[in-house]
C-alpha positions as CSV (number, residue, x, y, z in Angstrom):
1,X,151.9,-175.8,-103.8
2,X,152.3,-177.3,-100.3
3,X,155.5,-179.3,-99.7
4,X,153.4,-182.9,-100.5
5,X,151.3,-181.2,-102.9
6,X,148.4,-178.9,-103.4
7,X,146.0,-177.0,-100.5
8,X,142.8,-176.3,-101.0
9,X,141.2,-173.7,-98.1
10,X,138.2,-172.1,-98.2
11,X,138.2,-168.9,-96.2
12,X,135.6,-166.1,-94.7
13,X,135.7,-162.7,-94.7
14,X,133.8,-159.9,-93.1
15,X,132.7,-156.6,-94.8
16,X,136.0,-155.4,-94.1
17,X,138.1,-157.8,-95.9
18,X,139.2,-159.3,-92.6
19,X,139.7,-162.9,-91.9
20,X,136.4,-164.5,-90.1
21,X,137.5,-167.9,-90.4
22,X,138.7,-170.6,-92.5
23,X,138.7,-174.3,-93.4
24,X,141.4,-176.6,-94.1
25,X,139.6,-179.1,-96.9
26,X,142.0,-181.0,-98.4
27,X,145.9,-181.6,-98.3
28,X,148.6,-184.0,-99.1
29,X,151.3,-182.7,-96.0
30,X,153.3,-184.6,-93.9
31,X,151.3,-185.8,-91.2
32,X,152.3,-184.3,-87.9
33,X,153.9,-181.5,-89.8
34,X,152.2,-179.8,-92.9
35,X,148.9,-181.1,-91.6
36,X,149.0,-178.7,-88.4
37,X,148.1,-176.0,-90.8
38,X,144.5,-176.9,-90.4
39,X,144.3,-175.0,-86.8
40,X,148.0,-173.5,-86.3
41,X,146.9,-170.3,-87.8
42,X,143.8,-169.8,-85.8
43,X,140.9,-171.6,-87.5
44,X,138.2,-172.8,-84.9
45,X,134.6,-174.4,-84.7
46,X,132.4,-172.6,-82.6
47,X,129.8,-175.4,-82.3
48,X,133.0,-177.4,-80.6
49,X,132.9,-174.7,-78.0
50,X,136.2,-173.3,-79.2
51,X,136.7,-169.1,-79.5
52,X,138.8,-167.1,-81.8
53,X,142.3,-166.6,-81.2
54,X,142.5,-163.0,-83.8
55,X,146.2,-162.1,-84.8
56,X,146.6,-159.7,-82.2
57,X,146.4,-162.3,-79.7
58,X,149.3,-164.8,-81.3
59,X,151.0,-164.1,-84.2
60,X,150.4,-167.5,-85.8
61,X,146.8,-166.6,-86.1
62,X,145.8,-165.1,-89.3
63,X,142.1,-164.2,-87.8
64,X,140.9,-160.5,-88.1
65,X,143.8,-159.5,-90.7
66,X,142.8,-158.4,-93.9
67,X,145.9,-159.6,-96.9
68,X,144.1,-156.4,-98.9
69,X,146.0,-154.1,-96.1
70,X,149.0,-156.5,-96.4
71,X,149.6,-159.7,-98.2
72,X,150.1,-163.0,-95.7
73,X,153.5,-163.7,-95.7
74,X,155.0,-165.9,-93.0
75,X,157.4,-163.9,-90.3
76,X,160.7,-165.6,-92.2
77,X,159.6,-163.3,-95.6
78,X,159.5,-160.1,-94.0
79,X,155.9,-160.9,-93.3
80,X,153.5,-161.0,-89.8
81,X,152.8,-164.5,-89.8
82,X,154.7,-167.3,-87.7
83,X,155.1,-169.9,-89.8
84,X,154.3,-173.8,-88.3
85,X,157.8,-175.3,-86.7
86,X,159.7,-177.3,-89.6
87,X,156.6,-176.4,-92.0
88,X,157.8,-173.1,-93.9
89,X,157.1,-174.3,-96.9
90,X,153.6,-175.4,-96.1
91,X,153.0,-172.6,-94.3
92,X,154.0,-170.6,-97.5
93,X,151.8,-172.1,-99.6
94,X,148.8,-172.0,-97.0
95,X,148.9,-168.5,-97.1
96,X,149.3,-168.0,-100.8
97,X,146.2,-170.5,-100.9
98,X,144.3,-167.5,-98.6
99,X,145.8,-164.5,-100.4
100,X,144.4,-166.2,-103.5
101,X,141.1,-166.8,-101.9
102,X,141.2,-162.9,-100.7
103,X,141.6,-162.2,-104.7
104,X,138.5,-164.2,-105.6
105,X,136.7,-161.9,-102.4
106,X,137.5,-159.1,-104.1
107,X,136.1,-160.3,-107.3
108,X,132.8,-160.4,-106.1
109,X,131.5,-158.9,-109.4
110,X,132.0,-162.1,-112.0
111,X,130.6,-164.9,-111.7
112,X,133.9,-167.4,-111.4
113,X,137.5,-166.6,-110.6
114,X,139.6,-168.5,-113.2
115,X,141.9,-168.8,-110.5
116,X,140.8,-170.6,-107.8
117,X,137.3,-171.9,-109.0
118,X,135.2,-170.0,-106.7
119,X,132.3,-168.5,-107.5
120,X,130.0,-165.8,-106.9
121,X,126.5,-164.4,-108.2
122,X,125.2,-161.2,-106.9
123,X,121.3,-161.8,-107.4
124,X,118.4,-162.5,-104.8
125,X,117.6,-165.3,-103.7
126,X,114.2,-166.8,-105.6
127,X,111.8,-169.8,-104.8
128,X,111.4,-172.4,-107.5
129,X,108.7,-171.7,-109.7
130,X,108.2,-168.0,-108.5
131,X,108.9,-166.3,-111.9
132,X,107.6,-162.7,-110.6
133,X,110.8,-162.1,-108.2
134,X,113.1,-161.1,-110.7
135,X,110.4,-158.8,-112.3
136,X,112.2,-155.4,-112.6
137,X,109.9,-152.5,-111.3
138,X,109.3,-149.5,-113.5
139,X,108.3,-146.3,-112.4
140,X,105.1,-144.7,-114.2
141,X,104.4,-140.9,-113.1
142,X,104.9,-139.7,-109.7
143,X,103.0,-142.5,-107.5
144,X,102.5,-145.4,-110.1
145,X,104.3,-148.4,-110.3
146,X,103.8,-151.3,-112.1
């Protein structure tokens, strides 16, 4: 919970666990303030033109970290993160919001993380009406399948 109330972020991940990108959806900071969270930690928009800015760059940015390796805390927690000027406690809960999101990553298996609400199914992808994709092969002799 942010300072004026909940964060919602949804956040990318590579196949590392590390921190692609991420989006700011909804928030109830201070404007001017809390709401700097949506690019102070290094989000960008490629289609803008903008580039990456990964952690090793600035120490705001929480691009290319993985919170698997070490949880996001901000700098003023023991943590590698600068928090936004005057925003700790938005800045707090921002990156409990992406910690939590890395928990649903990791959780890849279910189908929804009670949690955060984010879900996941692990099945290929099939056209409407094509009822022979999900057909499961079995294996008859040496050269034979059916």
């Amino acid at each position: 919970m942010g300072f004026g109330g909940e964060l919602k972020v949804l956040v990318g991940f590579d196949a590392e666990g590390r921190i692609y990108n991420y989006s700011l959806l909804a928030h109830a900071e201070t404007p001017g303030l809390g709401s700097k969270a949506d690019k102070w930690f290094g989000a960008y928009s490629p289609s803008k033109g903008e580039s990456a800015v990964r952690h090793e760059e600035s120490r705001k940015s929480i691009l290319g970290l993985n919170p698997g390796e070490n949880e996001l805390k901000v700098s003023k927690d023991g943590g590698q993160v600068d928090a936004i000027t005057a925003s700790t406690i938005t800045s707090r809960a921002f990156l409990s919001a992406v910690n939590a999101a890395y928990l649903a990553y990791l959780e890849g298996e279910s189908e929804t993380n009670a949690v955060t609400g984010a879900s996941h199914k692990n099945e290929p992808a099939v056209a409407p009406g094509d009822e022979t994709a999900n057909d499961s092969i079995t294996k008859k002799g040496e050269d034979s399948y059916e």
